[in-house]
C-alpha positions as CSV (number, residue, x, y, z in Angstrom):
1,X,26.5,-33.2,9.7
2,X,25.5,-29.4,9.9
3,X,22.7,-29.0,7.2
4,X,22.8,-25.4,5.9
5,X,20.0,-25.9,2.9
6,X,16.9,-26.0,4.3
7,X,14.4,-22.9,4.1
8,X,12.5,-23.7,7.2
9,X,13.5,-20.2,8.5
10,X,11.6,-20.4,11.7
11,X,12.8,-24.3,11.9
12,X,8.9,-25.3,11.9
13,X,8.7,-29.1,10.6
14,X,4.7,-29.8,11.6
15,X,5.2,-33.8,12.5
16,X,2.2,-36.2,12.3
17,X,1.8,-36.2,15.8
18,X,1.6,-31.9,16.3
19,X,-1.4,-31.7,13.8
20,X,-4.9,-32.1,14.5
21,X,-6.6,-35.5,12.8
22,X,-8.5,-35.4,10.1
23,X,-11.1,-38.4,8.9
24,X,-9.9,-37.8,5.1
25,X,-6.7,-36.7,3.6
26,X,-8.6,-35.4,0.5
27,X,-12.0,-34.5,-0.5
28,X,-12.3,-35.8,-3.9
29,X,-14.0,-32.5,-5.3
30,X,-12.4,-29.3,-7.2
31,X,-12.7,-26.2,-4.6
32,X,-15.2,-25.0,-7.3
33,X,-17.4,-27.0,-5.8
34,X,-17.2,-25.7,-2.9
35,X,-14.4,-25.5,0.3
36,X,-15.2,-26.9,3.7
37,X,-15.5,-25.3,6.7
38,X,-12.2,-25.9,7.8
39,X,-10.8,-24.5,4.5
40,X,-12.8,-21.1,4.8
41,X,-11.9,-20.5,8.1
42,X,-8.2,-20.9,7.5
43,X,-8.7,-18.3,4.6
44,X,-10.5,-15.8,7.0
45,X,-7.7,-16.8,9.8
46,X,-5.2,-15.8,6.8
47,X,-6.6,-12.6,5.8
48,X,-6.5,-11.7,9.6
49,X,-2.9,-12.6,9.8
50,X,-2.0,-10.4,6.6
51,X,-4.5,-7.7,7.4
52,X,-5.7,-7.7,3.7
53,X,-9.6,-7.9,3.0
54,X,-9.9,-11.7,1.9
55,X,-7.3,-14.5,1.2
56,X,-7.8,-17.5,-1.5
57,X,-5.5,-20.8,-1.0
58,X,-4.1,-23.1,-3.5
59,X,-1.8,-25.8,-3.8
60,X,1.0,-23.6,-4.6
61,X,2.6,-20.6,-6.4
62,X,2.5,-21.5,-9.6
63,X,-1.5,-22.6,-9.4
64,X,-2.6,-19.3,-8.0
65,X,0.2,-17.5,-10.4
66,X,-1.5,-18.8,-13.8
67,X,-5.2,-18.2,-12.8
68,X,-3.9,-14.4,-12.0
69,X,-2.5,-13.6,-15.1
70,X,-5.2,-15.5,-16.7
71,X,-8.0,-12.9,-15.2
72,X,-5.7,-10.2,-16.8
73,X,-5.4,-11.7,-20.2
74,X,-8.2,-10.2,-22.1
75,X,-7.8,-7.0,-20.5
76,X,-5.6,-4.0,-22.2
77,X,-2.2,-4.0,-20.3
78,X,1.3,-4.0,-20.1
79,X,3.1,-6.4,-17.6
80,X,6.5,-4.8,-16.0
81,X,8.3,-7.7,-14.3
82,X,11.5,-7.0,-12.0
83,X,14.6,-8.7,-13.5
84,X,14.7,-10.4,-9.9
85,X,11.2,-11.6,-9.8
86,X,11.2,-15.6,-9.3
87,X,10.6,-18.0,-12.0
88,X,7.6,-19.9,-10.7
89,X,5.6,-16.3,-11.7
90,X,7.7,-15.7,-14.7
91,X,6.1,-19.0,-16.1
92,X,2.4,-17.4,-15.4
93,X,3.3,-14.5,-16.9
94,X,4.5,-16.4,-20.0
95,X,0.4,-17.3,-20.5
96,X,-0.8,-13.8,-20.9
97,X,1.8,-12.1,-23.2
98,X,1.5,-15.5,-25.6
99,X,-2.0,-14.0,-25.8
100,X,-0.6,-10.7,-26.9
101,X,0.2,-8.3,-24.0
102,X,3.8,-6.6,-23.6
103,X,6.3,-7.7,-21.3
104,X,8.6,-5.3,-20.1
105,X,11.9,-5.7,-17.9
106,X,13.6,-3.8,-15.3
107,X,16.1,-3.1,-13.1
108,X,15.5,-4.9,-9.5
109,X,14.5,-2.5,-7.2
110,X,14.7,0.8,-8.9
111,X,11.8,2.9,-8.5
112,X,13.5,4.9,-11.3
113,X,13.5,1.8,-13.4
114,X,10.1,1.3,-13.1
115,X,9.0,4.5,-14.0
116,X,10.8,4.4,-17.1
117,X,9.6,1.0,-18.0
118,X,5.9,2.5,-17.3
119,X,6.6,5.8,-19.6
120,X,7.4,2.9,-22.6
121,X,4.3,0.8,-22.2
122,X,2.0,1.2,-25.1
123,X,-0.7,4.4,-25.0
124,X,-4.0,2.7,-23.2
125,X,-2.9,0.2,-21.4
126,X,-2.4,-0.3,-17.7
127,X,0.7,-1.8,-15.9
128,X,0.2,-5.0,-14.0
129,X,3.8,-4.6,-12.3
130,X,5.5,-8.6,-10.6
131,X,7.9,-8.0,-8.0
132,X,9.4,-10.0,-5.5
133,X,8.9,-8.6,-1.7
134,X,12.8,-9.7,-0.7
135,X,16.1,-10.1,-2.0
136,X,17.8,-12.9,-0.7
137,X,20.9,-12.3,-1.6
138,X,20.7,-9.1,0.0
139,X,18.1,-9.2,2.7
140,X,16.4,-5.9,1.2
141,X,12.5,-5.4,0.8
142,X,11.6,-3.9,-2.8
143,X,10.9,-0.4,-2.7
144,X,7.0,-1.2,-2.0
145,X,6.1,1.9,-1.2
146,X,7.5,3.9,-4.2
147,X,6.3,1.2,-6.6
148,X,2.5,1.2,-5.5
149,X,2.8,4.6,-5.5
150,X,3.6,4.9,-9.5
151,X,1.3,1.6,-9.8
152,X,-1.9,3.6,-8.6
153,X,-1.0,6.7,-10.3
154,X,-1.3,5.0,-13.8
155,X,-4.8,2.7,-11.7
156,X,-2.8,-0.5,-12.6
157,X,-1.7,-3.2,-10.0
158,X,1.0,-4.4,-8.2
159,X,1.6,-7.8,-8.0
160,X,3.6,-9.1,-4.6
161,X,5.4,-12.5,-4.5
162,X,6.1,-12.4,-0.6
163,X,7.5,-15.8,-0.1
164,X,10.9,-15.6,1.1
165,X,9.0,-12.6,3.7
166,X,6.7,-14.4,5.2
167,X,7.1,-15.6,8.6
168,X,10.4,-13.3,9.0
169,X,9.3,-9.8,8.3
170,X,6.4,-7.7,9.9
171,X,5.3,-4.6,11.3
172,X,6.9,-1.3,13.1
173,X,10.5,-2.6,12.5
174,X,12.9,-1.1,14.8
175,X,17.3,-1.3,15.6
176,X,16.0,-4.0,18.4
177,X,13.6,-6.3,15.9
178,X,15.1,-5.6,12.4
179,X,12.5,-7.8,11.2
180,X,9.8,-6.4,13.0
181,X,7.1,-8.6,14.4
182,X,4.4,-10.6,13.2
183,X,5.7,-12.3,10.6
184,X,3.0,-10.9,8.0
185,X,5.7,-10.0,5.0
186,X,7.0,-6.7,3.4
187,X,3.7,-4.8,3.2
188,X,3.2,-5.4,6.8
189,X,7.0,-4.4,7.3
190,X,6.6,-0.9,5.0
191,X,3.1,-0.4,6.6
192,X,1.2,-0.7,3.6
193,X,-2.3,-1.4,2.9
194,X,-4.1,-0.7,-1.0
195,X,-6.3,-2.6,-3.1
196,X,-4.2,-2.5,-5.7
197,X,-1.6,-4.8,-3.8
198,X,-2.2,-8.0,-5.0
199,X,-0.4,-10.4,-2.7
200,X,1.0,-14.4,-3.6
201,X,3.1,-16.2,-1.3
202,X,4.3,-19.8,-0.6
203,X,4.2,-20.5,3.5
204,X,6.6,-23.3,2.7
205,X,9.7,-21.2,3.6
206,X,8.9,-19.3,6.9
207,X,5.6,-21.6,7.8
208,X,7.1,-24.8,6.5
209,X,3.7,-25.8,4.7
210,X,3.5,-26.6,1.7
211,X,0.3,-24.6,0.7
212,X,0.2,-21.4,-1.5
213,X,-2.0,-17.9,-0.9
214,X,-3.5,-15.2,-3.1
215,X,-4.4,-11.8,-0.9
216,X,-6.6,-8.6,-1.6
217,X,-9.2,-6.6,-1.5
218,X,-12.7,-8.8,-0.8
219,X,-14.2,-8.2,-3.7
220,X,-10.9,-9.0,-6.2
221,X,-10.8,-12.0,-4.1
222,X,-14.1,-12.8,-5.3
223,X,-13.7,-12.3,-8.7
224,X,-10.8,-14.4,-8.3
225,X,-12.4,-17.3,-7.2
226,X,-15.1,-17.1,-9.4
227,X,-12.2,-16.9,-12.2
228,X,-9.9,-19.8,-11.4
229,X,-9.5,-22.1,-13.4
230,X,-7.0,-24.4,-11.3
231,X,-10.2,-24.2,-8.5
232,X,-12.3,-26.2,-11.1
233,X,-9.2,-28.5,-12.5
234,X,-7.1,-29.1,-9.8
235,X,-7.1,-30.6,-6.3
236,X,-7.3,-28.5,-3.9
237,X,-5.1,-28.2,-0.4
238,X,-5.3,-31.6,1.3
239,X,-6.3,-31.7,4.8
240,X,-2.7,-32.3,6.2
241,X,-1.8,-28.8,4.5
242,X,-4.3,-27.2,6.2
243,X,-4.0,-29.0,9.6
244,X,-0.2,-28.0,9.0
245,X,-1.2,-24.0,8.1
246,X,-3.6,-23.9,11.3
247,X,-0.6,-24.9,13.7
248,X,1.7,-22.6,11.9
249,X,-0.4,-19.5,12.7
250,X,-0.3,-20.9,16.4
251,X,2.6,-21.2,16.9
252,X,3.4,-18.1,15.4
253,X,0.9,-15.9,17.3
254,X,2.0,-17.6,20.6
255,X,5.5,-18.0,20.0
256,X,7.0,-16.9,16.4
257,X,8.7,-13.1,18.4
258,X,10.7,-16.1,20.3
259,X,11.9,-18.0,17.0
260,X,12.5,-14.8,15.0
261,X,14.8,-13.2,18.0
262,X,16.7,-17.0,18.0
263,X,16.5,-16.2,14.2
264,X,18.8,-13.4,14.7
265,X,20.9,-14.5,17.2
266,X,21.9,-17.4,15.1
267,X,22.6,-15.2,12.1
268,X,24.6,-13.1,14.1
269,X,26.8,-15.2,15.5
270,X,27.4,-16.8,11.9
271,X,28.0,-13.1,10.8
272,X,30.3,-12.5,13.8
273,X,32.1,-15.7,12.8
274,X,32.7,-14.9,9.3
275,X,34.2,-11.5,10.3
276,X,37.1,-13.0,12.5
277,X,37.9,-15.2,9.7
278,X,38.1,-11.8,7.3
279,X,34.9,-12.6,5.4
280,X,31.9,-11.5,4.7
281,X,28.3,-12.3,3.5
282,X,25.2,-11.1,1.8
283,X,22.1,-11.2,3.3
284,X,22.1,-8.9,6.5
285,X,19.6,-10.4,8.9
286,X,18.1,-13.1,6.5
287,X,18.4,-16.4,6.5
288,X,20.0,-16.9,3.2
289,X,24.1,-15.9,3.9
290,X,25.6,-16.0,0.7
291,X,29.9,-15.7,1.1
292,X,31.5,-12.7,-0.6
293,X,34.4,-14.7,-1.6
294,X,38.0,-13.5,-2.9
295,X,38.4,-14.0,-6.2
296,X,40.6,-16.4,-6.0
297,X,38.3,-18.6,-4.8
298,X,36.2,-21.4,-6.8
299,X,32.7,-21.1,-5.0
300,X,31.6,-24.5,-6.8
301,X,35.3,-26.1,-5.3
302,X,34.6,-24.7,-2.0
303,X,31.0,-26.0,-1.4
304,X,32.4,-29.5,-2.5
305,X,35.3,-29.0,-0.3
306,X,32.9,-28.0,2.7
307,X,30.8,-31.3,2.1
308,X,33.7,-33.5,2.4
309,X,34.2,-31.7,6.1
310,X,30.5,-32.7,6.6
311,X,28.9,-29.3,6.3
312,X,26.0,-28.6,3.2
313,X,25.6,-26.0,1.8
314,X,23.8,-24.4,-1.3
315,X,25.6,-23.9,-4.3
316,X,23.7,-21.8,-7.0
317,X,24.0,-18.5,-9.5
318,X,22.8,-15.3,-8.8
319,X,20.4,-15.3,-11.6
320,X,20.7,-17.4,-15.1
321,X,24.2,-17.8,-16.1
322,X,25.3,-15.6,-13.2
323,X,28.2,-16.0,-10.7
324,X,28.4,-19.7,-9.2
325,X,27.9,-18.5,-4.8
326,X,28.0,-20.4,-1.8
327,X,25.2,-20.0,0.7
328,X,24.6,-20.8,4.3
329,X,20.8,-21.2,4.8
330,X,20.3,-20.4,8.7
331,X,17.2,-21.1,10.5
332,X,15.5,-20.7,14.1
333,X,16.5,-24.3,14.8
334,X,20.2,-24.4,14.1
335,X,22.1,-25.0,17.6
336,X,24.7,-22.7,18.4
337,X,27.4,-25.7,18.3
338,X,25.5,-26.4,14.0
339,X,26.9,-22.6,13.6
340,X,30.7,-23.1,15.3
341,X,31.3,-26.4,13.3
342,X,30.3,-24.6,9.8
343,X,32.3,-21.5,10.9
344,X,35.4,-24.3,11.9
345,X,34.9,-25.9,8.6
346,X,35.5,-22.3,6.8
347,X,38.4,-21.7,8.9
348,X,40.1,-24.8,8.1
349,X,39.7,-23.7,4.3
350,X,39.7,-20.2,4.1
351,X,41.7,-18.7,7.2
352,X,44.2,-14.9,6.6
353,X,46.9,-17.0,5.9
354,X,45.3,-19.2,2.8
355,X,43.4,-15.7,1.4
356,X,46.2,-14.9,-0.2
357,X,46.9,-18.3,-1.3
358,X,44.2,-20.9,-1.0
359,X,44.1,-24.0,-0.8
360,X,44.6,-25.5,-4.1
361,X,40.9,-27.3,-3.8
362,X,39.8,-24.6,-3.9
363,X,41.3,-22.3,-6.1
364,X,40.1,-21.1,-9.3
């Protein structure tokens, strides 16, 4: 059964037997009590990777999230969140403005949205702007560049949720590597280095590990650590995840320009696919495909009809209360033949002939 729902872009799994052994799966302590080794040097190994001046980990997302907006809450500013920003930081952000500071929404990636939401924040304060680096319904960065450069007009901060970027994009894109190289995420992709970048990002999509990072300059690092409250509360990574994070920045340095360009090829055969069957998708060279369907078509009918061909998919909105889509999550270890059968399974449902009259499972 062709399984098109997994975000393991670059088809990294990390089984028992790849990782390095380790005597304890867990230490026992808080990291506020200090890292070990093995820990620290991941976090210099990840700050290398990114090219950012120091690198915290954490469990996930959500732990590094809340002690961010936690080290902003007594301060006098304005958050300006992206109406496509994920939930997992909308919830941090929920923590600060319950303690009094504005939160102001705008338009997705619109630099011209942004500065207006800027001009309404109150007199004083500075803008702590969330973003997400990548649209996966579209495959297109944020407007990084335009948005730190407003951001560090105004001396506030930009605050990056790379996750979906990670692993895929990276530096000196070109029409032969669309992604570029590296893997390091949208900064690395737009060039950018500032120290008001504040970068947070999940390696579970493009690394496959289920470990979290916070990256920037050394000494907000610092402060950061010395801040956290999840360091002194929660567990921190287990060894596994870090075993798992040191083989995914091998395997990437020695072989991730290999599984990005199989990346591509599989997405562009599924593309090429779609297009002889008259379709088309969101998503450009991401993973993420998500059909542009005629309306006539029942997207929640159609991803049921596709399962009972044996082909999964994801069925989800655009955003809360949006349009039901379809989506075919691709990854570096699809086989060619994983691609044909989904495509096949389309056809047999959607083909020039039924466009203009589906298939009454899956009408509307």
């Amino acid at each position: 059964m062709p399984d098109f729902t997994s975000a393991l872009y670059l088809g990294l799994t990390h089984g028992h037997g790849s990782l390095k052994p380790w005597s304890q799966l867990t230490t026992g302590r808080p990291a506020a009590l200090g890292f070990s080794r093995e820990a620290a040097d991941l976090e210099c190994a990840l700050a290398d990777f990114l090219g950012c001046g120091a690198v915290a980990i954490g469990p996930s997302t959500f732990h590094l999230f809340w002690d961010l907006f936690d080290m902003f809450a007594d301060k006098d500013i304005a958050v300006h969140v992206d109406s496509g920003a994920y939930p997992i930081a909308r919830w941090a952000v929920g923590s600060v403005c319950a303690r009094g500071a504005p939160q102001l929404m705008f338009r997705s990636h619109d630099r011209n949205a942004l500065q207006a939401s800027l001009a309404r924040r109150p007199a004083g304060s500075r803008p702590l702007v969330l973003v997400d680096g990548l649209n996966p319904l579209t495959g297109q960065p944020a407007p990084l560049p335009d948005y730190l450069d407003l951001v560090r007009r105004m001396k506030g901060w930009l605050v990056l949720d790379d996750t979906q970027a990670i692993g895929i994009f990276g530096k000196n894109p070109c029409c032969d590597r669309p992604l570029g190289s590296g893997g390091a995420g949208t900064p690395a992709w737009f060039g950018l280095s500032d120290a008001r970048l504040i970068r947070v990002a999940s390696l579970a999509k493009g690394f496959g590990v289920p470990l979290a990072l916070i990256g920037g300059s050394r000494a907000f690092i610092e402060r950061f650590k010395a801040m956290s409250k999840t360091r002194v509360h929660c567990s921190p990574p287990s060894q596994a995840d870090l075993a798992a994070t040191r083989r995914a920045l091998i395997v990437n340095s020695r072989h991730g320009e290999t599984l990005r360009r199989r990346l591509i090829q599989v997405i562009s055969l599924f593309r090429q696919g779609l297009s002889r069957l008259g379709l088309t998708a969101g998503g450009g060279y991401f993973p993420v495909q998500t059909l542009i369907l005629p309306g006539c078509i029942s997207a929640a009918r159609l991803h049921t009809a596709l399962e009972c061909l044996g082909v999964a998919t994801v069925l989800h909105r655009a955003r809360r209360g949006g349009q039901a889509l379809v989506s075919f999550v691709l990854n570096a270890g699809h086989r060619f033949a994983d691609i044909e059968a989904g495509l096949a399974a389309l056809s047999m449902l959607i083909t020039s002939r039924t466009r203009q009259k589906p298939a009454m499972l899956i009408q509307e």
